[in-house]
N, C-alpha and C positions, 0 to 999 in steps of 0.2 A: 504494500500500500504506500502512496506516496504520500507525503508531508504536504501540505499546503500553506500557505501564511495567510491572513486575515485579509491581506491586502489583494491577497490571487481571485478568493474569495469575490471581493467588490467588482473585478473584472465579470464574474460569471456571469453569462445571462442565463435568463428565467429557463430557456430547455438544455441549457446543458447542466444546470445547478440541476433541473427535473429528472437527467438522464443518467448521472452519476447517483443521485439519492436511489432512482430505482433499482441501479445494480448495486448498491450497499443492500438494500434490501432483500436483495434475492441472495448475496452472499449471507447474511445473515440467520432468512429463510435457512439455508441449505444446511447448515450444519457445517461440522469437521471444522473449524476453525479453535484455535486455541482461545482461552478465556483473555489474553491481552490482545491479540487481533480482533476479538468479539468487541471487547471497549474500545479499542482503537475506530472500527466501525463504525458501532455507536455513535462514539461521538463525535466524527465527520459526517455519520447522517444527521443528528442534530444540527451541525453548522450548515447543512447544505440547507435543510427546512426551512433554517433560517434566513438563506437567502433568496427561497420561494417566496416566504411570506414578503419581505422585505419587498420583492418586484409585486406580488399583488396586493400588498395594499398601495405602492406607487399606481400601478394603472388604477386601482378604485377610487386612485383620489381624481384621477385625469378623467375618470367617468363623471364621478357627482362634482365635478367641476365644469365639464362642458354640458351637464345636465343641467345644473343652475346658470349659467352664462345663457342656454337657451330659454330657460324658464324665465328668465328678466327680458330677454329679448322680445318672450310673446306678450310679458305683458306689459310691454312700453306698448306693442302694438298694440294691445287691447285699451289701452290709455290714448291712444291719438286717435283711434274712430271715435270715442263719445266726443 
């Protein structure tokens, strides 16, 4: 398994942080690994979850952001027909 730094980390995008978490988990799934490989695992699929979460809640902000910039938008228009 390789080491990663926090920083390599922030490079990840959202499918490859997705693609690495999922084969931590099927290594895990599988068995035969020694109990410091198991935690070593572990806890790069923690770090990677966390950089799932980290991009989805960026795009859900980019959602209810351009949801609310439309929703003022309709109703400035609904304010200039009356």
């Amino acid at each position: 398994m390789t080491s990663r730094t926090p920083a390599a980390d922030e490079t990840l995008g959202y499918e490859q942080a997705r693609d690495e978490l999922i084969d931590v988990v099927r290594r895990l799934e599988a068995g035969g690994t020694s109990l410091e490989e198991s935690l070593a695992l572990w806890e790069r699929g923690e770090e990677l979850a966390k950089v799932c979460r980290r991009w989805l809640e960026g795009a859900r902000a980019r959602l209810d952001a351009a949801l609310a910039e439309e929703a003022a938008h309709d109703g400035d228009e609904e304010g200039d027909e009356r």
